[in-house]
Every structure is written in C-alpha cells, then in structure tokens.
C-alpha positions in Angstrom: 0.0 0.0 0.0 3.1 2.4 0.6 4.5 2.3 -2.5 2.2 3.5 -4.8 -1.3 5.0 -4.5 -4.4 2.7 -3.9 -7.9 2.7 -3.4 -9.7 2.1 -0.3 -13.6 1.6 1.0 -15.5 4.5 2.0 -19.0 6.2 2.4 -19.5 9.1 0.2 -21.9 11.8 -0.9 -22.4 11.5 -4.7 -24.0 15.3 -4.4 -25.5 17.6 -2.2 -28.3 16.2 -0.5 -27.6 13.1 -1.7 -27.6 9.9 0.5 -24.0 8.6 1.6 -23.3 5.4 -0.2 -20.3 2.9 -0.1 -17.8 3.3 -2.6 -14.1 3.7 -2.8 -11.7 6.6 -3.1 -8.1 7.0 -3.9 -5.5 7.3 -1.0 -2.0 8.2 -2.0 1.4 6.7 -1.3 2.8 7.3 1.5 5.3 9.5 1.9 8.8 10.5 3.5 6.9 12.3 6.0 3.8 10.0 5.9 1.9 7.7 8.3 -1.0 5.7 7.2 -3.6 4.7 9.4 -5.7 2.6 9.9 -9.3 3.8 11.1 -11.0 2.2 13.7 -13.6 4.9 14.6 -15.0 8.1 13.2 -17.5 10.5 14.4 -19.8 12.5 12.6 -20.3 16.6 13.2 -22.8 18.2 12.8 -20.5 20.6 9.9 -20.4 16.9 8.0 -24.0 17.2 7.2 -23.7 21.2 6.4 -21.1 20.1 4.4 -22.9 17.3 2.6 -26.1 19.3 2.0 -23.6 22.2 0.4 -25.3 24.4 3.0 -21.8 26.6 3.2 -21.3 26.2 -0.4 -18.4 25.4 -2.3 -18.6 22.0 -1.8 -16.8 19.6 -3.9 -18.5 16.2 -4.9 -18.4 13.0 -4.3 -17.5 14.0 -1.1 -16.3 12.2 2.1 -16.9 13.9 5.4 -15.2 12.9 8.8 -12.7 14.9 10.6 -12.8 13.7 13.7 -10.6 10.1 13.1 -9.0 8.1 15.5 -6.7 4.7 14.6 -3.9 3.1 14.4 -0.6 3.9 12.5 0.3 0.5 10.1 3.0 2.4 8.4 5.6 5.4 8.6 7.4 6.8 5.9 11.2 7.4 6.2 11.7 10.4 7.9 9.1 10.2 10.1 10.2 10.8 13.9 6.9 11.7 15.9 5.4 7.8 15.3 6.0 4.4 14.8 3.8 1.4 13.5 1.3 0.5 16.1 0.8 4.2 17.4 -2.9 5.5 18.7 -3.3 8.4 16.6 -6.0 11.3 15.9 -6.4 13.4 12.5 -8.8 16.5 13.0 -10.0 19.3 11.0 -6.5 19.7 9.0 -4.3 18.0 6.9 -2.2 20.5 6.1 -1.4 24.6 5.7 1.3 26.6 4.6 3.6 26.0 7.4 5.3 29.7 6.9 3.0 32.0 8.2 2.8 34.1 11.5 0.2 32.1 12.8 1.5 28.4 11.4 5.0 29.3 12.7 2.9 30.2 16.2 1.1 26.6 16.4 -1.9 28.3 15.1 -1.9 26.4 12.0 -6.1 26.8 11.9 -5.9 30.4 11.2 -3.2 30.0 8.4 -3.3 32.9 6.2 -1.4 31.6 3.5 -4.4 28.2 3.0 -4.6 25.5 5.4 -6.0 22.2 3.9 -9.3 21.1 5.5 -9.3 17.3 5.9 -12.1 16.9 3.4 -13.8 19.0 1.0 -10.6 20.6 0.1 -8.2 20.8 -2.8 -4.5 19.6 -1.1 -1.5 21.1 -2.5 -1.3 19.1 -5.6 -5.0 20.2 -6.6 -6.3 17.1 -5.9 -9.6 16.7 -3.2 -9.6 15.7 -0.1 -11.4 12.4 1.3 -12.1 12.5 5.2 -12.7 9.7 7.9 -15.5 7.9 6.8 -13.3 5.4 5.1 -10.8 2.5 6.3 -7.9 4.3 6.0 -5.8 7.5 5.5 -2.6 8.8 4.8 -1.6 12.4 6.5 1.7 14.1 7.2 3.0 13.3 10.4 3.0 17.0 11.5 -0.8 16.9 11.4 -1.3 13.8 13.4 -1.8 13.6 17.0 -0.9 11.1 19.8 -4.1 9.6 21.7 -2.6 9.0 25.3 -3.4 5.6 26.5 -6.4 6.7 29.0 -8.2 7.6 26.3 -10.4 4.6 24.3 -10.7 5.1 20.7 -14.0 5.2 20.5 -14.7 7.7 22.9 -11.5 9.8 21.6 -12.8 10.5 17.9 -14.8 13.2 18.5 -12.4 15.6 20.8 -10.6 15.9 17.7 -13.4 18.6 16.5 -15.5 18.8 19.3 -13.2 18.8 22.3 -11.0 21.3 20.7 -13.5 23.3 19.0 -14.5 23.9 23.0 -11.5 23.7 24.7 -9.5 26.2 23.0 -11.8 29.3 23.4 -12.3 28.1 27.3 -8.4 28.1 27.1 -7.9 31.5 25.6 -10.9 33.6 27.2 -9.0 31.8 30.6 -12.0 30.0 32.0 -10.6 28.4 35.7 -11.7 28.4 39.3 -13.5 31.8 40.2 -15.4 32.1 36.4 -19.3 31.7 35.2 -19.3 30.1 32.3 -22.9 29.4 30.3 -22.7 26.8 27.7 -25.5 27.7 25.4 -26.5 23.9 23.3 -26.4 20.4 25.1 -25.3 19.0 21.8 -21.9 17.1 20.5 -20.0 20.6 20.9 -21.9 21.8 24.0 -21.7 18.4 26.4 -17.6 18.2 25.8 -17.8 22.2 26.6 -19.2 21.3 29.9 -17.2 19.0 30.8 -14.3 20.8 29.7 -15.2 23.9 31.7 -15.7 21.9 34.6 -12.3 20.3 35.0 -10.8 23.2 34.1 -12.8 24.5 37.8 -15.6 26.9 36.6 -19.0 27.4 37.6 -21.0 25.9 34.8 -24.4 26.8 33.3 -26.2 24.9 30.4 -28.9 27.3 28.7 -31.1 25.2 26.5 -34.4 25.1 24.7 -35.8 23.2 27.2 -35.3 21.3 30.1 -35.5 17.5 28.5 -31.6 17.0 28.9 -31.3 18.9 32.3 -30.4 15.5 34.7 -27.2 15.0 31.7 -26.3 18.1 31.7 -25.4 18.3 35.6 -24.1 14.6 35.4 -21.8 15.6 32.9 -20.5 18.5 34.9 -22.7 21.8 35.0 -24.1 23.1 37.9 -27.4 24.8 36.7 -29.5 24.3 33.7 -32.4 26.7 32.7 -34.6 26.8 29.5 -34.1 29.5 27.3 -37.9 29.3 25.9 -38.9 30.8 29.7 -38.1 34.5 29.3 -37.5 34.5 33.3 -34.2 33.1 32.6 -33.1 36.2 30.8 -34.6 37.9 33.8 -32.6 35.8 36.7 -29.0 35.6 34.7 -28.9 39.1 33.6 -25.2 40.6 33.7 -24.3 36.8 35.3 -21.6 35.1 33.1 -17.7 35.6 32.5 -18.3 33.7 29.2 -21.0 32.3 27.4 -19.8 29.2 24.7 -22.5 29.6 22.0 -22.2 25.8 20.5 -25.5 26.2 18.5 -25.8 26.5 14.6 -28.8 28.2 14.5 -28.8 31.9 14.4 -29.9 33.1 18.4 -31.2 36.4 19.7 -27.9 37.5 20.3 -28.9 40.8 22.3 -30.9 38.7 25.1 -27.4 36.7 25.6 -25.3 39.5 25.7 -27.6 40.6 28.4 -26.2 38.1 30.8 -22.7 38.6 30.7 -20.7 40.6 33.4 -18.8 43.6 31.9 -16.4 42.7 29.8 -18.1 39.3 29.4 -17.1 37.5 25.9 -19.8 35.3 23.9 -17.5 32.5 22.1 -19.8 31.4 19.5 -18.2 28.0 18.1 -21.4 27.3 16.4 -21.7 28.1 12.5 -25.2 28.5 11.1 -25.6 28.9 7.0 -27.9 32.5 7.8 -26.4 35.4 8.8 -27.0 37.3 12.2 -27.8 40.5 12.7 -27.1 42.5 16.1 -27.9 45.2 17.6 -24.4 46.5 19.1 -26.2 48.4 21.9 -25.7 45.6 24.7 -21.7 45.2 23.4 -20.9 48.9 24.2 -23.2 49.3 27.3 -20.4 47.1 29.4 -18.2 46.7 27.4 -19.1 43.1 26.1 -17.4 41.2 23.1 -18.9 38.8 20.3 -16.0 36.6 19.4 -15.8 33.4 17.4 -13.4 31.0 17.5 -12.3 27.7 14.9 -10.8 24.3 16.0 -7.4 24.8 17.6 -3.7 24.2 16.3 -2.3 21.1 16.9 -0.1 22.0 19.6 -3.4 22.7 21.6 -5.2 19.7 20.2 -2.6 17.5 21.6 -2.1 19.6 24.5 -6.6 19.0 25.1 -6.2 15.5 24.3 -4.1 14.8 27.1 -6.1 17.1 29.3 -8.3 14.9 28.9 -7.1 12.1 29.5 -5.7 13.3 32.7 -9.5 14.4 33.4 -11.0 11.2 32.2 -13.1 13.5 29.6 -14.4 11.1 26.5 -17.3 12.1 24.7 -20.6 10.6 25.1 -20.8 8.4 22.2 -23.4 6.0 20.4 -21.5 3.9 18.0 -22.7 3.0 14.4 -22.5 0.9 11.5 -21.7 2.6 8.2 -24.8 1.5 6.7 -26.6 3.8 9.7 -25.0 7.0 8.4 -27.7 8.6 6.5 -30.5 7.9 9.3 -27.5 9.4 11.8 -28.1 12.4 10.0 -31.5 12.5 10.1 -31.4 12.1 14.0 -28.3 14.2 13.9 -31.0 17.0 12.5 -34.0 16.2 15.1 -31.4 16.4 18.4 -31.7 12.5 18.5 -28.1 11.7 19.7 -26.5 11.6 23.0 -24.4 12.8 22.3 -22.2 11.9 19.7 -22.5 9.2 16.6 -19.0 7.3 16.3 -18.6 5.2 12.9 -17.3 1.6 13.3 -14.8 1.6 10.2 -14.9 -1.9 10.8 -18.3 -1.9 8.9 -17.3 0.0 6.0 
C-alpha cells in the first residue's frame, strides 16, 4: 500500500443532498513524511451534514466527510520521527497549511493565512480533493497527526478531535478556571464536551437550552445549573451573570438577550456556524463593554495539549457507535437532536 497510491472503501456523498453510499476513493502513497492509518472509529459533526447538503457552499462532490478520526498507524514513511507502527493516533479538521506564516509558525496552523488544507472538501497542494474519515484508512503528514494517550479509548476519543478542541480552546484562551461563570448555550456534541471541559478546568458551569429534556445530563456531565431558554424569566434571573457564554449552537440566536447576561467585559464565544447570517444590535456590546468573538478548531499544539487534558480528566465524549450503513438515518437524528451525544462510525463496517 506504501509504495504506490491505492484505493480504499469508503461512504461518500455522490452530491448535495444526496444519501452517503459505499464506494471507494483514492489514497496516496505514503510518503517521506507520511503515516498511514488505519481507522477504527469516526465520528460525525454536525459541519459533516452542512457540508454534505452544500449548505456553506463550495462544496466539492463526491464527497467524504469525517474529521474527527482516531486509529492506528500501520505504516511510517522514512523520515518520520513523531510515530512508529502501532501508534494510537488522531487526525482533526486539518491535513495541512502553509507552514510559513505568522500564525503556522505560532502553532496556530487553523488560522493559516497563506491556505490551510481542511481534511475533506478541500483541494491539497497538488490540486487534488480531499477524502475525510468515513473510510478504512488514511494517509496524512506526520505534522498533522496527534498522539491519543493511553487513557483515552478510541471510540470515545474520535470526537475531541473537533469537538473537544473546538471547545476547549476558546475556554483556554478567554482563561476560563476556578472563580469564572461560564454558560454553555446547546447540550449537543459541541456543548456536552464544553461542559465537561469547563468543569475540569474548575468553573461554575451553566447549560442554557431550549428546554429542560436533557437537564439530569447536563449536571451529570459537569454543569451546575441548567435553565430553559424558551422561559423569558431566565433572561430575567442571569442578567449581567456570566464571564463567558460558549455559543455551540448552529442556528442563528437572539444574540442581544445573551449578551444581556454577561458581566462587563463578558465574551460570547460562539463556536457554532449556522448557514444564515445574524444580525445585532451592538447596543448591549458597548453598554459594558461586552465582546462577540468566534473561535475555529485549535492548532495542533493545543489539540494535543486537550487530548491529554483529557485524559488526565478522564473527559471522552458521550458516544453511540454506528454501523456505516446507519450513516444517512444518523443524520436524520443528527437534525432532530436525536443523539447523546455523539455518533461514532465503526470503520470496521465499512
């Protein structure tokens, strides 16, 4: 398989809106740099079924989704130094950037300026497309692989490699710790690994959701209030309340009525990308002096750096593992909040 390029099974999207079905897709030799590995487990994002839908448009069919890929290393090119055969390794949102900018010389190789390579539904240097995780296997440069540290199962590892750094490093940067109110706004696959996150990193937690159907979760998982954001009261009892509120929803919010509860200089951290625009009213930012911020993924310094946080923290995701051939209905539950609270691919089944 390392010596020249091959073809490997995988679940695809023949066009947008289509229905994934099993095909297989090119992989290419591995190379002085190189590992190949070999998926065991894959979870699915919600961006996988924006993606497949074209809802951000742009989108580049067939396509394979899955950036959140955890397996084993069955081969290392050369010069490889960071891993050897038999390694438990994680692939995220990137497979590559420019590697000379400010940012990717800073760690920060997701905000490359000079075009970072998404790990599907992107062209790679070479003009050729990407093919993500839903597939047996994968070849990536060592520099954007990750080590899974042995307290972490596979399984339950897959999806920190979107949506426990997607959380963790705005909590990281807006310095969430012992003394902060944080509000997690979503109980979904971002919002239940940003309150666990936020909890072993020793804040007060708050989940504001719709309703109150996943309250008893979302204090086992870590939070220690949970109120309904369809009662207005709530807007009422947390006014000017929270350090930072982690918007994990993709649906646009009214964003003056949560910038109402944060302190002064309070930061909303939305993480969550709907396809509509928002609008705001920037009254409530300059009455305290509040900020709207977003934030994307992390480098992969920090993504190692969360992984082994959590491991130390014994912080998995909450996973229901799948068969391929239970992709499309995922996404249909996926779309109704039917998950709890994330699907995991067996590649086994592919």
């Amino acid at each position: 398989m390392s010596t020249q390029a091959s073809t490997v099974p995988a679940y695809a999207a023949p066009a947008a809106k289509a229905p994934l079905e099993r095909t297989t897709i090119p992989r290419r030799a591995v190379g002085d740099h190189d590992v190949l590995i070999d998926i065991k487990y894959t979870g699915i994002c919600h961006s996988d079924i924006h993606q497949v839908n074209d809802g951000w448009g742009g989108a580049i069919f067939p396509m394979v989704p899955g950036h959140e890929i955890a397996g084993i290393v069955t081969e290392v090119g050369p010069e490889v130094t960071k891993f050897a055969v038999g390694d438990r390794v994680g692939v995220g949102c990137l497979v590559d950037s420019c590697r000379e900018c400010d940012n990717c010389k800073a760690g920060l190789e997701n905000y490359c300026t000079g075009g970072m390579v998404l790990t599907y539904n992107a062209l790679d240097k070479n003009g050729e497309p990407t093919y993500g995780g839903y597939s047996t296997h994968i070849v990536v440069d060592e520099a954007f692989t990750v080590r899974i540290p042995d307290g972490l199962e596979l399984d339950v590892a897959a999806p920190l490699l979107c949506a426990g750094i997607t959380t963790y490093s705005p909590l990281k940067y807006w310095k969430v710790g012992p003394g902060k109110k944080v509000a997690v706004v979503g109980l979904g696959g971002l919002g239940h690994m940003g309150v666990k996150i936020a909890n072993a990193l020793g804040a007060e937690v708050t989940v504001l959701s719709q309703s109150l159907r996943k309250k008893d979760d979302g204090l086992r998982l870590g939070a220690k209030h949970y109120y309904a954001t369809s009662d207005e009261a709530t807007f009422e009892a947390l006014a000017g309340t929270f350090d930072v509120i982690l918007n994990t929803v993709s649906a646009p919010l009214p964003l003056e009525k949560f910038l109402g509860l944060l302190k002064t200089d309070g930061t909303i951290a939305n993480v969550g990308a709907p396809e509509e625009p928002v609008s705001l009213n920037v009254f409530p930012l300059l009455g305290q002096r509040r900020n709207f911020a977003g934030s994307m993924i992390g480098g992969l310094p920090e993504t190692q750096e969360m992984l082994d946080f959590c491991a130390e923290h014994g912080l998995g995701a909450e996973i229901e593992v799948i068969r391929a051939d239970q992709i499309n209905e995922a996404y249909e539950r996926v779309l109704a909040s039917d998950v709890r609270y994330r699907f995991v691919i067996d590649t086994a089944t592919i």
